[in-house]
C-alpha angles and dihedrals in degrees: 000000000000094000075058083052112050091047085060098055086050088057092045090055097054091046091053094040087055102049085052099167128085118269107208123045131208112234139212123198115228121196129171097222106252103017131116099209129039136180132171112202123159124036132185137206099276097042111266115146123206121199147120143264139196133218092170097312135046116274125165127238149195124197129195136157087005089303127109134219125201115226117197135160113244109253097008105157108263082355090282107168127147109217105217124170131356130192136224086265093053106253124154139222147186138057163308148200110245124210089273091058100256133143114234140176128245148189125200121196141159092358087312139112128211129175131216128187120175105231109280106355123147095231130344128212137203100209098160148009136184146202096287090050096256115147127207122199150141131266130190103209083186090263105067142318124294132196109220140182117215121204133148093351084303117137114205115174128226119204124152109238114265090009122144083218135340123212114196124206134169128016124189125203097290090061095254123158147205135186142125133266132188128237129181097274108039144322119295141189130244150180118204106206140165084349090305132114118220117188132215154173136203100237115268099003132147088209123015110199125189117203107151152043137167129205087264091064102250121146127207125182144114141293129174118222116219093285090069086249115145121237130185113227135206123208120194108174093329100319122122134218124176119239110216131163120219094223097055128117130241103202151045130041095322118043141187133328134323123201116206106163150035135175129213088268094060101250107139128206125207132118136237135224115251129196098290099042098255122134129238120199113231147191119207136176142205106263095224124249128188098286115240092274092053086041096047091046092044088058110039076054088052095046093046096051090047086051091046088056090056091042081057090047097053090048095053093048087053 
């Protein structure tokens, strides 16, 4: 019976050696005062959120130290500007609507707003930036959706090859990147790395979308379960934890929680749908758990005592 026992702790200890990575978050509820929808999406390492509110209308926003800043495009039309990614030195990006109606990308830096298209799209978006300034995004070309990097006025596409249409994301320092695409079947995640494509899936679920990644390599997004609920996700090296917050509703038209960002310290950015289907920005965090070398030591310990107990059995029985 012990000699059962200490084989599955030993069991116990790889699998938990494995999953490596925390399974419940602490969350933190972000509202911009007076709007009736609000979303955090990028963050950055020393805590800044950029995201966007509406009241009624989209503007853009930064928040920092428990203030927030709005952040709108000069001349959008009705000011409407969404507020992406934002990087350790504090640069923005995302888009606006101009006075023709038309969706296009910006960076803001230093106090000061620029504004990028890619020629003939129907609309361009700034999703991400990093550290070096590059931008990643998605363009509609009126035919489908296109991933792009941005970088010294430089345009350089992203599709995943045989892809009815690929959206990209978020990019970290080594120029990685995540995003979805669509195949003919369903939404996927993926990582473009290295000038490779590398596909994935949240297990089990009916849409798999990639938003973020930080310069350790860890992804958040979204994925929906077969109810059509949204659910943030966490992937550590290829395990998976579900982000959920507790607020969020279950039911109704929106659903659930969506996770857009994460910074090099792990705190993770998204919103989730209330009652009345309104969104609420959040910050959540890991809840911590012994890390693989704890868990490895705790339970060596465990199996030996567990062998040392069968080693005393079989002495008592000579």
């Amino acid at each position: 019976m012990k000699k059962v026992l200490a084989m599955a702790v030993a069991v116990f200890v790889l699998m938990a050696a494995g999953r490596a990575m925390a399974e419940s978050f602490s969350f933190t509820t972000v509202n911009v005062p007076g709007s009736v929808w609000t979303g955090a999406y990028g963050i950055n390492g020393s805590g800044e959120i950029a995201g966007y509110y509406s009241a009624p209308y989209p503007n853009g926003y930064s928040y920092a130290g428990g203030s927030f800043t709005t952040i709108d495009f000069p001349g959008a039309d009705m000011n409407m500007t969404v507020a992406f990614g934002i990087n350790d030195t504090g640069e923005i990006t995302g888009f606006y609507v101009n006075s023709s109606g038309n969706e296009r990308g910006f960076l803001y830096s230093g106090g000061a707003f620029s504004s990028f298209n890619y020629p003939n799209a129907y609309y361009t978006w700034g999703t991400g930036i990093n550290g070096s300034g590059t931008i990643v995004g998605n363009l509609d070309d009126g035919r489908t959706q296109h991933g792009f990097l941005y970088s010294g006025g430089v345009f350089t596409g992203i599709d995943v090859p045989g892809a009815v249409g690929t959206d990209s994301w978020g990019i970290n320092g080594a120029g990685d990147v995540v995003g979805d695409y669509y195949d003919s079947s369903r939404i996927h995640g993926f990582i473009y790395e290295g000038g490779s494509f590398q596909s994935f899936d949240f297990p089990g679920a009916a849409a798999t979308y990639a938003y973020g990644i930080n310069d350790n390599g860890d992804i958040v997004g979204t994925y929906t379960d077969n109810s059509g609920v949204y659910h943030g996700f966490l992937d550590v090296n290829g395990s998976f934890s579900s982000i959920n917050d507790p607020l969020a509703q279950t039911t109704g038209f929106n659903k659930g929680t969506n996770a857009f960002g994460i910074n090099d310290e792990g705190k993770i950015t998204g919103w989730y749908y209330d009652a009345t289907g309104n969104a609420h920005g959040f910050e959540a965090a890991a809840d911590s758990v012994p890390e693989p070398p704890t868990l490895l030591l705790l339970g060596l310990g465990l199996t030996g005592l567990a062998a040392w107990g069968v080693v005393r059995a079989k002495s008592r029985r000579v």
